[in-house]
C-alpha positions in Angstrom: 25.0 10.5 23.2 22.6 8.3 21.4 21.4 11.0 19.2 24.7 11.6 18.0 25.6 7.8 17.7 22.4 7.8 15.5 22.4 10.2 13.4 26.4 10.0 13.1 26.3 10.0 9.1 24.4 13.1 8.9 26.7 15.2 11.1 29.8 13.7 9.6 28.5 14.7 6.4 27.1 17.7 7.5 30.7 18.7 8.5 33.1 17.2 5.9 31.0 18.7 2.5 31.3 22.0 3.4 34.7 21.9 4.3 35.7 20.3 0.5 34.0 23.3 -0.8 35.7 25.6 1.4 39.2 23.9 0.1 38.4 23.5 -3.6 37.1 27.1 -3.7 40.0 28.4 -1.4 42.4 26.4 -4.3 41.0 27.2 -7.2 40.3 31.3 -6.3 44.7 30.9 -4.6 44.9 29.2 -8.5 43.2 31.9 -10.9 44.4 35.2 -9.0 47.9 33.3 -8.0 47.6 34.8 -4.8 49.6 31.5 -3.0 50.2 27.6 -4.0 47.8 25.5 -2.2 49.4 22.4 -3.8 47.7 20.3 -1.2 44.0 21.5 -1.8 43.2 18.9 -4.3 44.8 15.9 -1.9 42.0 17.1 0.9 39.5 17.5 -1.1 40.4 14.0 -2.5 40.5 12.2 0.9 37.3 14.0 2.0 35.4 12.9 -1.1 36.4 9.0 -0.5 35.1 9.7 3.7 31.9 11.6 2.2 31.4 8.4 -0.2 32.0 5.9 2.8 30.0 7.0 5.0 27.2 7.9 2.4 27.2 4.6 2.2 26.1 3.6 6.1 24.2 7.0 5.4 22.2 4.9 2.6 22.2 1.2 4.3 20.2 3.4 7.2 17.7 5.1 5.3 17.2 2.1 3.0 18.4 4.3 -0.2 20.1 0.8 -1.4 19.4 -1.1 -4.2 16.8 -4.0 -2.9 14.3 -6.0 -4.4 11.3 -6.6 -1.8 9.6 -8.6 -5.1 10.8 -11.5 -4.3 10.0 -11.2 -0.3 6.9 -9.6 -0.8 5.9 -13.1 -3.1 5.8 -15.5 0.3 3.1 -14.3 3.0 4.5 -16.2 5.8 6.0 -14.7 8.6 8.5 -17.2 9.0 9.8 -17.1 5.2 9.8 -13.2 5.4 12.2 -13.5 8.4 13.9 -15.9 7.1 14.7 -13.9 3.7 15.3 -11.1 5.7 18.1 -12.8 8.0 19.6 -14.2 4.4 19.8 -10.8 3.1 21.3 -9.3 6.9 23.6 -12.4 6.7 25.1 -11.7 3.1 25.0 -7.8 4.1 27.5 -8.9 6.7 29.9 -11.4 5.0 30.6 -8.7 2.7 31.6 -6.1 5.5 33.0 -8.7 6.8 35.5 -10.2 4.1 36.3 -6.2 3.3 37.2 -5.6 6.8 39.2 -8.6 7.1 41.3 -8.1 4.0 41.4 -4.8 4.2 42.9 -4.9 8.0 45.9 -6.5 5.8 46.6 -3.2 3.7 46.4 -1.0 6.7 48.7 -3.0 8.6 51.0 -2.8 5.6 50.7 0.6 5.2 51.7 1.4 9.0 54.6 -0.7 8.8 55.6 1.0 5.3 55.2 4.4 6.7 54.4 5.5 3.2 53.1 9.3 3.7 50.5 10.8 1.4 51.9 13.3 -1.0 50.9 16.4 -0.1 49.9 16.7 3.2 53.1 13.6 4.5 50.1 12.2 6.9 50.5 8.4 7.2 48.9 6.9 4.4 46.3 4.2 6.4 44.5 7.3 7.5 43.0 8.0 4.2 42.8 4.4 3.6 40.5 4.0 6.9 38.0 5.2 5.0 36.7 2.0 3.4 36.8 0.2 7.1 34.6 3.0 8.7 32.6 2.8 5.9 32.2 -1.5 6.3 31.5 -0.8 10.1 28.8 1.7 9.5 27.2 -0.3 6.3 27.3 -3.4 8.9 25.7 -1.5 11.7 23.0 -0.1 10.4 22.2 -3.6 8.2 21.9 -4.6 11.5 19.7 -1.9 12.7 17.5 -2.2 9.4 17.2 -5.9 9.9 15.7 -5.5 13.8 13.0 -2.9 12.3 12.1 -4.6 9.5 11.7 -7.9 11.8 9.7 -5.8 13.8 7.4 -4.8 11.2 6.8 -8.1 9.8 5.8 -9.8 13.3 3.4 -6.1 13.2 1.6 -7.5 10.4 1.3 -10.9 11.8 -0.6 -9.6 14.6 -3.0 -7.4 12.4 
């Protein structure tokens, strides 16, 4: 079970890219031979795209594919300083997922008491919007986790 909770991103991913191919290939071969109207091919592939994006973005946060600028932490050779940057940047990391998650919360409740249906497919419309909350959570996560292994490693040094 940990293995999966760890390495989440990369089966999600693993899972939801080739099923957008499979739909925008299905549509667009249904499209050129007009073998049978897939009107909702595009809205899938749509909504899978934003999930993909989302949790790309955990996917990043985890490997450390963001943008960061060590310069500045790599300038102060203390320990102490170096965790304490590091705790800043964890800290901002998480008022961001934070404020998202918090205003966001407000849309989906909206949306649920709207019942406003996507086009296409008439699924309730806060599922596709779910995306950017699952994406917060798994940014925030693995900040988190990012932040305990790069503590780690500095205290490493100190001891060398």
């Amino acid at each position: 079970m940990r293995k999966f909770i760890d390495n989440f991103e990369e089966y999600a991913l693993l899972l939801l890219f080739p099923l957008m191919v499979a739909v925008v290939f299905t549509a667009t071969l249904a499209r050129y031979f007009n073998l049978f109207p897939m009107f909702w091919g595009e809205e899938v592939a749509r909504y899978i795209m934003v999930f993909m994006a989302y949790i790309g973005a955990g996917l990043a946060m985890k490997k450390g594919a963001h943008v960061g600028v060590s310069f500045f932490t790599d300038m102060f050779g203390g320990v102490k300083a170096r965790l304490f940057l590091e705790a800043l940047r964890l800290s901002v990391i998480l008022l961001f997922c934070g404020m998202i998650l918090y205003y966001y919360r407000g849309i989906i409740v909206h949306q649920i008491f709207m019942g406003q249906t996507t086009p296409a497919l008439f699924i309730p419309m806060w599922i596709p919007y779910s995306a950017v909350p699952l994406g917060m959570l798994l940014v925030a996560l693995r900040a988190f986790q990012a932040f305990r292994e790069t503590a780690a490693a500095i205290r490493a040094s100190e001891v060398k």
